[in-house]
N, CA and C atoms as a LAMMPS dump frame, in Angstrom:
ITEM: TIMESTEP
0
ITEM: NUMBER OF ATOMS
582
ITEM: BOX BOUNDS ff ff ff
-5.0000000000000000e+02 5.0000000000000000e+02
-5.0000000000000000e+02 5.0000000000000000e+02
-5.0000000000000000e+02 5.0000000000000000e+02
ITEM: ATOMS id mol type element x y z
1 1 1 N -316.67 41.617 180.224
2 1 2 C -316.827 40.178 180.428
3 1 3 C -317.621 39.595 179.266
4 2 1 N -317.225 38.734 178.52
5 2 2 C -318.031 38.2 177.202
6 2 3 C -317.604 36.272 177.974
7 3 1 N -318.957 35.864 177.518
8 3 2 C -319.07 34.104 177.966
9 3 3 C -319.393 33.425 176.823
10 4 1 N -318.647 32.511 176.757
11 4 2 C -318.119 31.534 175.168
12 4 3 C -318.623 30.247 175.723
13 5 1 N -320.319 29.973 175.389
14 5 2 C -321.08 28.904 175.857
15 5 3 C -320.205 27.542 174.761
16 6 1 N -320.078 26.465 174.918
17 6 2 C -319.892 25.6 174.313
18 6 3 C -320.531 24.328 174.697
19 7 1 N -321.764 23.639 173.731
20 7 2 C -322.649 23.392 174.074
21 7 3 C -322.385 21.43 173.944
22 8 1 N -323.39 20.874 175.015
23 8 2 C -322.647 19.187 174.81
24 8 3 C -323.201 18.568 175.911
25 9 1 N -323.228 17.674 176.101
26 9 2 C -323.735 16.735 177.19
27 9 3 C -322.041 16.259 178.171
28 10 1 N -323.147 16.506 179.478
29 10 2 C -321.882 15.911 180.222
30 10 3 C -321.939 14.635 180.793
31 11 1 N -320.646 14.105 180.76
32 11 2 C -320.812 12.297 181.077
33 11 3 C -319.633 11.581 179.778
34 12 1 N -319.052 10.958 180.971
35 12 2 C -317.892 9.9 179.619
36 12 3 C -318.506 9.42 178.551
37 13 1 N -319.917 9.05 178.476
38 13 2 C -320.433 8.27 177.495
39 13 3 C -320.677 9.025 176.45
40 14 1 N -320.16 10.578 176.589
41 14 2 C -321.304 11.675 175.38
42 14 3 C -319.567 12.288 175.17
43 15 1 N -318.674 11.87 175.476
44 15 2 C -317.235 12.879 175.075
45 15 3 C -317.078 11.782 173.732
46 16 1 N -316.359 13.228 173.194
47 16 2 C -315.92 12.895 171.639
48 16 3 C -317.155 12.939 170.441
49 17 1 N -318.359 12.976 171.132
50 17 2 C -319.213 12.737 170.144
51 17 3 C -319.938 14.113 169.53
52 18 1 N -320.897 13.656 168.426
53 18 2 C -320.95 14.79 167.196
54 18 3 C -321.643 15.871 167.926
55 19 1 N -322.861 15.276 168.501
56 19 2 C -323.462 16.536 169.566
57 19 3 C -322.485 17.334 170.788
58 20 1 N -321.534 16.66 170.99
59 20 2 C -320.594 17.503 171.803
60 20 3 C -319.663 18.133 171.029
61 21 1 N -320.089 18.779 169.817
62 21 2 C -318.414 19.738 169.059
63 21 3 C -318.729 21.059 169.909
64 22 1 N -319.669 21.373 170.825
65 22 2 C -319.167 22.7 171.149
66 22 3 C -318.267 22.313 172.509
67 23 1 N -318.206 21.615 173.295
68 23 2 C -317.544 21.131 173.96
69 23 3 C -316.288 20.755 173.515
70 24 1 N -315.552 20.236 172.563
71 24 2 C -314.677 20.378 171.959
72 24 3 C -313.653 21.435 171.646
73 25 1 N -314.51 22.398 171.032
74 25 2 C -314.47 23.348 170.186
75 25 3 C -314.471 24.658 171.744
76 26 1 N -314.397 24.579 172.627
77 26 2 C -314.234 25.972 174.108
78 26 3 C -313.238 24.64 174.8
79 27 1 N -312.934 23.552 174.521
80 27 2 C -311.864 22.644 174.968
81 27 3 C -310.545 23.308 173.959
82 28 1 N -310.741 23.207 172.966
83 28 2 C -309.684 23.411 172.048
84 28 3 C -309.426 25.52 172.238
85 29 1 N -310.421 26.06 172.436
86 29 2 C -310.044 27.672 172.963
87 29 3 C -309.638 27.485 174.053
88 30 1 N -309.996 27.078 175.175
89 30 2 C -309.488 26.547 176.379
90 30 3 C -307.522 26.775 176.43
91 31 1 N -307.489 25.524 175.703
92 31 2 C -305.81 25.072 175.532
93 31 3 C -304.915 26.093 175.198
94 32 1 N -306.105 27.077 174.099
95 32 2 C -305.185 27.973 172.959
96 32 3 C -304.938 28.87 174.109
97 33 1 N -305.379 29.706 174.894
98 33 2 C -305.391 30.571 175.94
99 33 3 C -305.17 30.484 177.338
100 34 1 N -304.795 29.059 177.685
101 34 2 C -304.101 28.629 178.811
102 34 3 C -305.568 28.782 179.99
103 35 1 N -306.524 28.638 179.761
104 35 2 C -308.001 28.798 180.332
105 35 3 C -308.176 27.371 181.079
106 36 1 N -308.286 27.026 182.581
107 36 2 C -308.641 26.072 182.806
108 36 3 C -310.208 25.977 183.096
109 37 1 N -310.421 24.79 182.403
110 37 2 C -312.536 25.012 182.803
111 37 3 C -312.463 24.098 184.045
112 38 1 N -312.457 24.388 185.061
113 38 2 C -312.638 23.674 186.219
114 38 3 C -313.588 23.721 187.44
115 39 1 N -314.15 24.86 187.513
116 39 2 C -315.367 25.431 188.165
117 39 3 C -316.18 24.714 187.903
118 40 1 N -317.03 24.294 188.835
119 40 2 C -318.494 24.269 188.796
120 40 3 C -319.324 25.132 189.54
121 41 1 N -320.151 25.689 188.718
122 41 2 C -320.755 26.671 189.002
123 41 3 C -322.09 27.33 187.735
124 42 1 N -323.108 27.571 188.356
125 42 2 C -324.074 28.282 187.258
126 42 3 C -324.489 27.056 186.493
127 43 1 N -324.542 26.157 187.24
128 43 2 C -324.964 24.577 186.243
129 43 3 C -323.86 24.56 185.254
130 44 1 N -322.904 24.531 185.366
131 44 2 C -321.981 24.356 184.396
132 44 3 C -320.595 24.102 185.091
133 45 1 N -319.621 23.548 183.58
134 45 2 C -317.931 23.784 184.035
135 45 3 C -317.459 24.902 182.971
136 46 1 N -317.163 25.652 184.097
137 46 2 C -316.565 27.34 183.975
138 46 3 C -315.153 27.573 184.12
139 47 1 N -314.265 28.453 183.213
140 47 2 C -313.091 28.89 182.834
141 47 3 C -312.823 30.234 183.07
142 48 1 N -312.004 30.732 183.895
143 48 2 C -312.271 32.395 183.667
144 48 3 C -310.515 32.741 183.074
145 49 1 N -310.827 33.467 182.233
146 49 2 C -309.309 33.759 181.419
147 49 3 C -309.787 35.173 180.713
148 50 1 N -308.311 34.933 180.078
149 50 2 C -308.111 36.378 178.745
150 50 3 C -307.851 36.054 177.607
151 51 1 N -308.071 36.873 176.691
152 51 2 C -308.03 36.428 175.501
153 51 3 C -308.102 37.976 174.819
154 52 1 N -306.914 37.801 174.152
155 52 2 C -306.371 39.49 173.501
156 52 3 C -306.991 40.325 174.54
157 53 1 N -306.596 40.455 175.597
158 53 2 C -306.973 41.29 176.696
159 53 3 C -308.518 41.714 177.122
160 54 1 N -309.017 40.893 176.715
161 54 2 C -310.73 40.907 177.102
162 54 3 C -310.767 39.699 178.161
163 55 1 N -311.457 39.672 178.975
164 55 2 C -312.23 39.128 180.222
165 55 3 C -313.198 38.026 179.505
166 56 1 N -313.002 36.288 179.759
167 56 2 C -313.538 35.914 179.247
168 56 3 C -313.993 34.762 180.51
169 57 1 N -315.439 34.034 179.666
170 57 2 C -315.675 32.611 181.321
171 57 3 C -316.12 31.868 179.923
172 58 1 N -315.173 30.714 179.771
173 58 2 C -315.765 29.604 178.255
174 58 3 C -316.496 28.638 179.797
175 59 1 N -317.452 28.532 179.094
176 59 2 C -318.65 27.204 180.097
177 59 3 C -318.868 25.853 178.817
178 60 1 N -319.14 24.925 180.111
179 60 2 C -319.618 23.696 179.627
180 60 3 C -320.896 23.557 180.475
181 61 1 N -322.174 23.473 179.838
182 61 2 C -323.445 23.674 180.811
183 61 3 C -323.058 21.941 180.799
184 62 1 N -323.652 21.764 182.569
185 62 2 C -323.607 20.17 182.768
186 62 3 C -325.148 19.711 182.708
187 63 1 N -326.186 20.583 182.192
188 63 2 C -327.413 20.398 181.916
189 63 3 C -327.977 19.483 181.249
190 64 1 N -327.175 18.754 180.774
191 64 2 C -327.393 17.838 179.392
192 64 3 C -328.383 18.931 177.92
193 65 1 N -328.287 18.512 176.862
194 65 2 C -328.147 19.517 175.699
195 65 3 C -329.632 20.349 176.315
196 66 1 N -330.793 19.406 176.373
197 66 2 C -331.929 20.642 176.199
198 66 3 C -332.592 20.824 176.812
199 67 1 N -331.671 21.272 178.105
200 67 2 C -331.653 22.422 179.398
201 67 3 C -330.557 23.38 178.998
202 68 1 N -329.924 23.117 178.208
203 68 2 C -328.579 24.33 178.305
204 68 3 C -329.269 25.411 178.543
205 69 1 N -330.495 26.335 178.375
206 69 2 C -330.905 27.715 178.394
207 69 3 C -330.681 27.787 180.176
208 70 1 N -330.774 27.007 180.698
209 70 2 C -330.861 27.128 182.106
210 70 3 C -329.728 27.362 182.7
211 71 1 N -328.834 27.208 182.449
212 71 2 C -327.141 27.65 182.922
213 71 3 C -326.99 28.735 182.098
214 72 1 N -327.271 29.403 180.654
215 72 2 C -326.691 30.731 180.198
216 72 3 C -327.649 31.513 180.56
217 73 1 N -328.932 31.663 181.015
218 73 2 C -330.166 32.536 181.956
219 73 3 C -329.183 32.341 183.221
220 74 1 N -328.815 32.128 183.85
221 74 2 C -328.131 32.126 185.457
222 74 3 C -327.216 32.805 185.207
223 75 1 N -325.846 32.618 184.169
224 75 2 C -324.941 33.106 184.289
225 75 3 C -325.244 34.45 183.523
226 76 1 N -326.026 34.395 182.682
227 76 2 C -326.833 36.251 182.25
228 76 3 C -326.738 36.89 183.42
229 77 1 N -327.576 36.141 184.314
230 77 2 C -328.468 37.096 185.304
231 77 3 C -327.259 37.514 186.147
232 78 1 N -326.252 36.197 186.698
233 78 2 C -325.543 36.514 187.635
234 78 3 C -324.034 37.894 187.233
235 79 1 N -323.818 37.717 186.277
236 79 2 C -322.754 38.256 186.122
237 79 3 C -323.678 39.846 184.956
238 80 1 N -324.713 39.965 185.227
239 80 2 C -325.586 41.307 184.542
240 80 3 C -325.019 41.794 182.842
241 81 1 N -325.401 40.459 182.102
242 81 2 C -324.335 40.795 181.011
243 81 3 C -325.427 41.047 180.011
244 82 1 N -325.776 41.395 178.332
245 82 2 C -326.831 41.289 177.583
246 82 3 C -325.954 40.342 176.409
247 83 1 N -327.132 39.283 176.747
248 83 2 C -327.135 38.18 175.456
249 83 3 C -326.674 38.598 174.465
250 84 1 N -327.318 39.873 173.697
251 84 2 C -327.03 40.215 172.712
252 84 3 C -325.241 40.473 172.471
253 85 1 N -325.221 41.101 172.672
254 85 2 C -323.38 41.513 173.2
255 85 3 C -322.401 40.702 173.677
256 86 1 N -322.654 39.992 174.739
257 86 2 C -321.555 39.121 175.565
258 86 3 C -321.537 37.881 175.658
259 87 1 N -322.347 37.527 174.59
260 87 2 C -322.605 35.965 174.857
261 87 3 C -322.416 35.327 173.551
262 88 1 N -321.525 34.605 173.391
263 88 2 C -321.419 33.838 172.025
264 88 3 C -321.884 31.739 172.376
265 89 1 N -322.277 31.422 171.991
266 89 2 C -322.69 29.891 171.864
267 89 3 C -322.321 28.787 170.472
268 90 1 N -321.742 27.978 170.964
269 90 2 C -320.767 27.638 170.093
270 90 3 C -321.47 25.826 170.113
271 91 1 N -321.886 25.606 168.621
272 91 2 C -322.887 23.8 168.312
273 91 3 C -322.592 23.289 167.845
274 92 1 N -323.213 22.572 167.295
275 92 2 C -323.313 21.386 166.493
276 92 3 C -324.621 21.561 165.34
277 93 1 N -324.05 21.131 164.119
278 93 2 C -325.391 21.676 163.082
279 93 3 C -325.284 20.482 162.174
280 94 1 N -326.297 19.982 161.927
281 94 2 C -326.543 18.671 160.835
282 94 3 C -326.787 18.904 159.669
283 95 1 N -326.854 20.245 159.325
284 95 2 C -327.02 20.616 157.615
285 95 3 C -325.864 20.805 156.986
286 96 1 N -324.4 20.81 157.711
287 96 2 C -323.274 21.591 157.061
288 96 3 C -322.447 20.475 157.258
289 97 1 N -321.629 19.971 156.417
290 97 2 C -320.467 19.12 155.85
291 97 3 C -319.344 19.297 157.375
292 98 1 N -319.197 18.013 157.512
293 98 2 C -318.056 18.292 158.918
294 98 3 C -317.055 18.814 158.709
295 99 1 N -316.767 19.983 159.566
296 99 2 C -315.753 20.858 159.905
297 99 3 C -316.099 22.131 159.506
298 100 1 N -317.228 22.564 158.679
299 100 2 C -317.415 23.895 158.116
300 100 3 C -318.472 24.635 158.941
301 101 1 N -317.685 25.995 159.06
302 101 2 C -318.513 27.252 160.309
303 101 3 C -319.359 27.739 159.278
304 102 1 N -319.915 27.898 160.716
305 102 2 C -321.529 29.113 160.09
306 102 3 C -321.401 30.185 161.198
307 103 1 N -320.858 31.56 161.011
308 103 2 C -321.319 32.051 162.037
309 103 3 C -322.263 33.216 161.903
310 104 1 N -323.335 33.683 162.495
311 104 2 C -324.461 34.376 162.919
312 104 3 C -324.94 34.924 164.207
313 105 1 N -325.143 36.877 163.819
314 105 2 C -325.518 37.344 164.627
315 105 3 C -326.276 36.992 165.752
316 106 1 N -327.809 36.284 164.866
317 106 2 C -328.986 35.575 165.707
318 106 3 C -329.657 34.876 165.193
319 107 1 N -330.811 34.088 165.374
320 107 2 C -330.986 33.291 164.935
321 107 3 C -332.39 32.84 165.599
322 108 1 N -333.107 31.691 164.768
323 108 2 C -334.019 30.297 165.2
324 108 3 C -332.993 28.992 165.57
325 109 1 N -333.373 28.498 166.08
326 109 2 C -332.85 27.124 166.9
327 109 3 C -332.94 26.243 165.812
328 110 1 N -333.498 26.047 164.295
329 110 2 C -333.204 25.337 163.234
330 110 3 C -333.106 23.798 163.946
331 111 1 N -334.091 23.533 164.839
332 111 2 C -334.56 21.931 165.004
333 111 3 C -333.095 21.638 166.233
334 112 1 N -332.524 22.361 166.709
335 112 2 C -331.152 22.405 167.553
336 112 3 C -331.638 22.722 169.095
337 113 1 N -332.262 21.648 169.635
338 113 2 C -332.593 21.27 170.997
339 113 3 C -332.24 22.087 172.577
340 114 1 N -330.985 22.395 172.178
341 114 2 C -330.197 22.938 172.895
342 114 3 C -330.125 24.957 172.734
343 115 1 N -330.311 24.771 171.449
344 115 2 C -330.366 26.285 171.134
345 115 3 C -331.997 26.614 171.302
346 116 1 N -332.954 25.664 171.094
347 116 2 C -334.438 26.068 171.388
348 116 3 C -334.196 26.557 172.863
349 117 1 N -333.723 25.615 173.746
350 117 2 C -333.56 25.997 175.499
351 117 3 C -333.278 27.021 175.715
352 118 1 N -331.954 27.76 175.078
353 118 2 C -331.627 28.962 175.96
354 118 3 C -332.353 30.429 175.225
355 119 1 N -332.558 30.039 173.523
356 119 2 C -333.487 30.888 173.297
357 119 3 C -334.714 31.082 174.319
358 120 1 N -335.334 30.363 174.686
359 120 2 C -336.717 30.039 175.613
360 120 3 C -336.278 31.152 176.875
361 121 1 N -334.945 30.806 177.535
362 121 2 C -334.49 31.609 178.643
363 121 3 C -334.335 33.361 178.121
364 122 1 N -333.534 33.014 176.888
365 122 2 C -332.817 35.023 176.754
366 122 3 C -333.293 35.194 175.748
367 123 1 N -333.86 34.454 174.478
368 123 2 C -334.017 35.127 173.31
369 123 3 C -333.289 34.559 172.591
370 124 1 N -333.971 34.684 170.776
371 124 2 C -332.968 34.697 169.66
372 124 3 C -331.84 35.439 169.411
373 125 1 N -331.743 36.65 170.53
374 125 2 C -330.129 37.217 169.894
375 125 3 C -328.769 37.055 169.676
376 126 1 N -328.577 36.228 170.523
377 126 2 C -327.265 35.903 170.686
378 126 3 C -326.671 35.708 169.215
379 127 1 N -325.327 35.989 169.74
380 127 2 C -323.854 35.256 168.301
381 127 3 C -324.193 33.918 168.796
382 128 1 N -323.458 33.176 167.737
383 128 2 C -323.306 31.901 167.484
384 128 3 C -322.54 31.242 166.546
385 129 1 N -321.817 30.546 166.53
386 129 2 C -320.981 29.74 165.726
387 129 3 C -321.184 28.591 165.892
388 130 1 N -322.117 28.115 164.684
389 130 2 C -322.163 26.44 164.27
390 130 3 C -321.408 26.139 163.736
391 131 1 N -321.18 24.489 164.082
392 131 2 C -320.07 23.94 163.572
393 131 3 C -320.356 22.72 163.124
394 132 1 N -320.483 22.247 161.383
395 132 2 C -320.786 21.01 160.608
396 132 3 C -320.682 19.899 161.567
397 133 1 N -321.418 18.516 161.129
398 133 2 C -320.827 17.51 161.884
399 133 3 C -321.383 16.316 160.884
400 134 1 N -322.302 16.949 159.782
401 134 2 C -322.104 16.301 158.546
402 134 3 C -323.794 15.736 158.818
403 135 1 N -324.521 15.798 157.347
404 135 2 C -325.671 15.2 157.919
405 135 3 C -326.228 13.7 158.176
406 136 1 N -327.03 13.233 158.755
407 136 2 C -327.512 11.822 159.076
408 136 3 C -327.676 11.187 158.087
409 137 1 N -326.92 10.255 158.02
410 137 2 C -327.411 9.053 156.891
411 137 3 C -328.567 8.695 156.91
412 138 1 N -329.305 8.085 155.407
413 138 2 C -330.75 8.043 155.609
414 138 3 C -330.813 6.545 156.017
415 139 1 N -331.855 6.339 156.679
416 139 2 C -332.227 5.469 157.623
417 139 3 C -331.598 5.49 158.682
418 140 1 N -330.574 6.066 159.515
419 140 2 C -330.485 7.006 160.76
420 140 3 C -331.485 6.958 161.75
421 141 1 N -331.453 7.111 162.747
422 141 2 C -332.254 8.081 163.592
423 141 3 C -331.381 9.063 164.033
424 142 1 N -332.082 10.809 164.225
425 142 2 C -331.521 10.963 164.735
426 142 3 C -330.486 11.269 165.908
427 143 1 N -331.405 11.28 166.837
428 143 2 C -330.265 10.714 168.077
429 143 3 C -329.785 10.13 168.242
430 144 1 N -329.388 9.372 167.655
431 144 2 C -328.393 7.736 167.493
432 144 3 C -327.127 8.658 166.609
433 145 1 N -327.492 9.076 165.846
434 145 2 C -326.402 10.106 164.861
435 145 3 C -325.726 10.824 165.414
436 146 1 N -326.238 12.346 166.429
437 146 2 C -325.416 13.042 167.02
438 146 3 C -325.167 12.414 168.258
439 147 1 N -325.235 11.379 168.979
440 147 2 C -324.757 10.707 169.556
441 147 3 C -323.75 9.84 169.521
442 148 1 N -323.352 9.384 168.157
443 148 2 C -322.274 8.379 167.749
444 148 3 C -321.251 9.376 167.712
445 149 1 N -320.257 8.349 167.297
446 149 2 C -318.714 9.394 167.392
447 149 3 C -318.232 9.637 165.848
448 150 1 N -317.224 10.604 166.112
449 150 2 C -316.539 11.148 165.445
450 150 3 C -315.791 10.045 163.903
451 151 1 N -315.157 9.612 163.045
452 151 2 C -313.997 8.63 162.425
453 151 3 C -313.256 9.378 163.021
454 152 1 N -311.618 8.962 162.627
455 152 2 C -310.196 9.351 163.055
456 152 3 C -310.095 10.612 161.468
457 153 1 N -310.67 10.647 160.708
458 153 2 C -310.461 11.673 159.533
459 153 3 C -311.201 12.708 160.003
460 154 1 N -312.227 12.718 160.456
461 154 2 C -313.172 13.483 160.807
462 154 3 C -313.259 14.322 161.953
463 155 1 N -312.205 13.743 162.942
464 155 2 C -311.488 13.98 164.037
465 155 3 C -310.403 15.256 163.764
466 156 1 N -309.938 14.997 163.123
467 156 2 C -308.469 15.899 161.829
468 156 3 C -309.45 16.665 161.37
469 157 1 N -310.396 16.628 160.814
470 157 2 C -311.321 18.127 160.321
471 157 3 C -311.49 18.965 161.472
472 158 1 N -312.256 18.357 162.475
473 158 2 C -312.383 19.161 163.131
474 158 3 C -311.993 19.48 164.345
475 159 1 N -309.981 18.832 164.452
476 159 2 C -308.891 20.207 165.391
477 159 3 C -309.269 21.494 164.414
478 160 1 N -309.157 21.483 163.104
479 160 2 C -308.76 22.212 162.06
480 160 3 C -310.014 23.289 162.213
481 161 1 N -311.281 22.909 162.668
482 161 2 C -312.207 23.653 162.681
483 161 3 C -312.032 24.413 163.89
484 162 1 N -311.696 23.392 165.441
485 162 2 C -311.55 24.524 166.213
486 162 3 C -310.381 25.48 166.533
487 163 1 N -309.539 25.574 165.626
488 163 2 C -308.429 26.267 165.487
489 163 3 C -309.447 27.229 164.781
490 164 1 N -309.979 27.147 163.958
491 164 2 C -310.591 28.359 163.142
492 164 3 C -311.673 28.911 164.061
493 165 1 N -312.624 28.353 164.093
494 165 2 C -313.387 29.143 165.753
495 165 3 C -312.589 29.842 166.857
496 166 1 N -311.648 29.179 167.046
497 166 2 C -311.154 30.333 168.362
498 166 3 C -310.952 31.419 167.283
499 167 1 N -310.18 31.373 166.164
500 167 2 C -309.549 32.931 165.751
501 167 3 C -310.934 33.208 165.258
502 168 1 N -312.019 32.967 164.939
503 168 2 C -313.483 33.902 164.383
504 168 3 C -313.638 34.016 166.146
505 169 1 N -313.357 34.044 167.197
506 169 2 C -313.881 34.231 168.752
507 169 3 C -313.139 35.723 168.687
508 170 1 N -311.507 35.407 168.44
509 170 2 C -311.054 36.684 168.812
510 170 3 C -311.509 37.675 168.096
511 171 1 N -312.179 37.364 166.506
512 171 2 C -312.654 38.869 165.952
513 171 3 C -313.729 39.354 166.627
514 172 1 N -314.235 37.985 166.79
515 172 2 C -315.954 38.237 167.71
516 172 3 C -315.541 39.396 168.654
517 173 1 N -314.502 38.646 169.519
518 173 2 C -314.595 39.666 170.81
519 173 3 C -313.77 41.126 170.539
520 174 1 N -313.909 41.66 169.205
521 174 2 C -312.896 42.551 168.911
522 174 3 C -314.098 43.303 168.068
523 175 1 N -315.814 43.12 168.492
524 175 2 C -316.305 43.242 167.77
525 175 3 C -316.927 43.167 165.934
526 176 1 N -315.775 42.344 165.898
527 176 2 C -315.724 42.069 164.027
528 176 3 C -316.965 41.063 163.329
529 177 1 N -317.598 40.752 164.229
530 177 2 C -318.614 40.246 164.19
531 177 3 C -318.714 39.579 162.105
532 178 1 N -319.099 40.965 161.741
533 178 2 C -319.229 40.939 160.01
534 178 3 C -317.768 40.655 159.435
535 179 1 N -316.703 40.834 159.964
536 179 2 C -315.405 40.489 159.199
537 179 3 C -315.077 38.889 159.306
538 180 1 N -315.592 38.4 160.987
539 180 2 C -315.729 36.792 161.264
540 180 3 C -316.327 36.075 160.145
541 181 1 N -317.754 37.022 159.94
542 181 2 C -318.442 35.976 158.975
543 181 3 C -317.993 35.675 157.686
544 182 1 N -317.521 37.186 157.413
545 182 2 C -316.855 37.189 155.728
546 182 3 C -315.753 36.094 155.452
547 183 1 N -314.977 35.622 156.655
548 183 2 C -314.151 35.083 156.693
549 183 3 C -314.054 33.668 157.067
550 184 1 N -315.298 33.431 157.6
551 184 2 C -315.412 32.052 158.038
552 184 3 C -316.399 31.178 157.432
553 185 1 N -317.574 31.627 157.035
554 185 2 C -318.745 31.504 156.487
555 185 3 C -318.071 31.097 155.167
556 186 1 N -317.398 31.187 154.041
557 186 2 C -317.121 30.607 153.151
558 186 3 C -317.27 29.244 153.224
559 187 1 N -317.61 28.447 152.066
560 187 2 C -317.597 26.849 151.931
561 187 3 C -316.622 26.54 151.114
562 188 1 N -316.058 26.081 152.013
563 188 2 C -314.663 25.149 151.173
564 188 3 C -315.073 24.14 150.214
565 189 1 N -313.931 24.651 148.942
566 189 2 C -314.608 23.524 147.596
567 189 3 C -313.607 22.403 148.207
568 190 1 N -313.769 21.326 147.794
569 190 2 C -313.758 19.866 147.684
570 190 3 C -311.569 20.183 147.225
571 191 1 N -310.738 19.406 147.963
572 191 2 C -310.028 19.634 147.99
573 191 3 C -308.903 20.985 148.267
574 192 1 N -309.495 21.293 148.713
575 192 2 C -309.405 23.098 148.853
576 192 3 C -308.533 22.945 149.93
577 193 1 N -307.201 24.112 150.236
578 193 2 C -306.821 23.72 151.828
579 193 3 C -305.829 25.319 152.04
580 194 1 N -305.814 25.486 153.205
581 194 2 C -305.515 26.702 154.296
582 194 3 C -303.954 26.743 154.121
C-alpha cells in the first residue's frame, strides 16, 4: 500500500489555484488510472486504486494547507505504513518556474506551511515531488499569490507537469526513486520541449 498525498485547500474558492497544484496534480493521476477520490475519510478525500499493479489511496487532506500533517499521521497510523517508504506528498513550491519538478527523498518544509504540518506529525522523511508555480511578484503578498489563480498558458504548463508527475509516481512506486530524479529534476532551458 503506498499513499500519494496531494496537498491544497478544500472549498470552491481555493480550486484551480497555485497553492492547490497538488490537488491538481493526484486529480490529473486520479484520471490517468481510472482512481475515483470520493471517500471521505482520515480528514481527507480518498481514492483507492492500482497503478502498475501496486495498491495505491491518492488523498486530498480537507484540513485546509497547515493542518495537512493531521490527515497523513491518521492515515500512517491507520493503515501501519512508514513515511519513509509509502508515502509520497505532492506541492506547490515558489522558488521554481511554473511547471518544473523537484523531486526529493526528504527534506525541510523550505517556508511550505503545509509540509511544516505533517513533518511536525511523521518527520522529514518522506518522498516528495514539488511542483513550480513560479515565484511572487515583488510587492505581492504572499498569500494573496498562492492563492490567486493559475493564466490559461500557465494552465497548459501545468497538464504537462502533471502528466510528468504521475510517470516520476510510477518510478517512485517501482522504487526508482534516483532514476525519477535523474529524470525529472532537470531544468528545462527556455524554449526547450518533450
Amino acid at each position: 500500500m503506498f499513499i500519494i498525498i496531494g496537498l491544497g485547500n478544500p472549498g470552491r474558492e481555493y480550486q484551480n489555484t497555485r497553492h492547490n497544484v497538488g490537488y491538481l496534480t493526484v486529480d490529473a493521476i486520479a484520471d490517468a488510472y481510472g482512481i475515483d477520490i470520493l471517500e471521505k475519510k482520515h480528514k481527507a478525500l480518498i481514492g483507492k486504486g492500482v497503478i502498475d499493479g501496486r495498491k495505491v489511496i491518492l488523498v486530498k487532506p480537507l484540513t485546509y494547507m497547515n493542518l495537512s500533517g493531521e490527515s497523513v499521521r491518521e492515515m500512517a497510523d491507520y493503515y501501519k505504513i512508514d513515511p519513509q517508504t509509502k508515502i509520497l506528498v505532492i506541492y506547490d513550491d515558489t522558488s521554481m518556474p511554473v511547471g518544473q519538478l523537484r523531486i526529493r527523498k526528504k527534506g525541510s518544509a523550505g517556508g511550505h506551511n503545509g509540509i511544516k504540518s505533517i513533518i511536525s506529525h511523521v518527520g522529514d522523511v518522506f518522498p516528495r515531488i514539488k511542483i513550480g508555480i513560479g515565484e511572487k511578484p515583488k510587492g505581492y503578498d504572499l498569500a494573496d499569490y498562492v492563492l490567486g489563480h493559475f493564466t490559461d498558458d500557465e494552465k497548459k504548463i501545468l497538464n504537462e507537469s502533471a502528466k510528468k508527475a504521475a510517470a516520476a509516481v510510477r518510478l517512485i512506486l517501482d522504487g526508482e526513486i534516483d532514476e525519477a530524479m535523474n529524470e525529472y529534476n532537470r531544468k528545462e532551458k527556455q524554449g526547450e520541449s518533450e
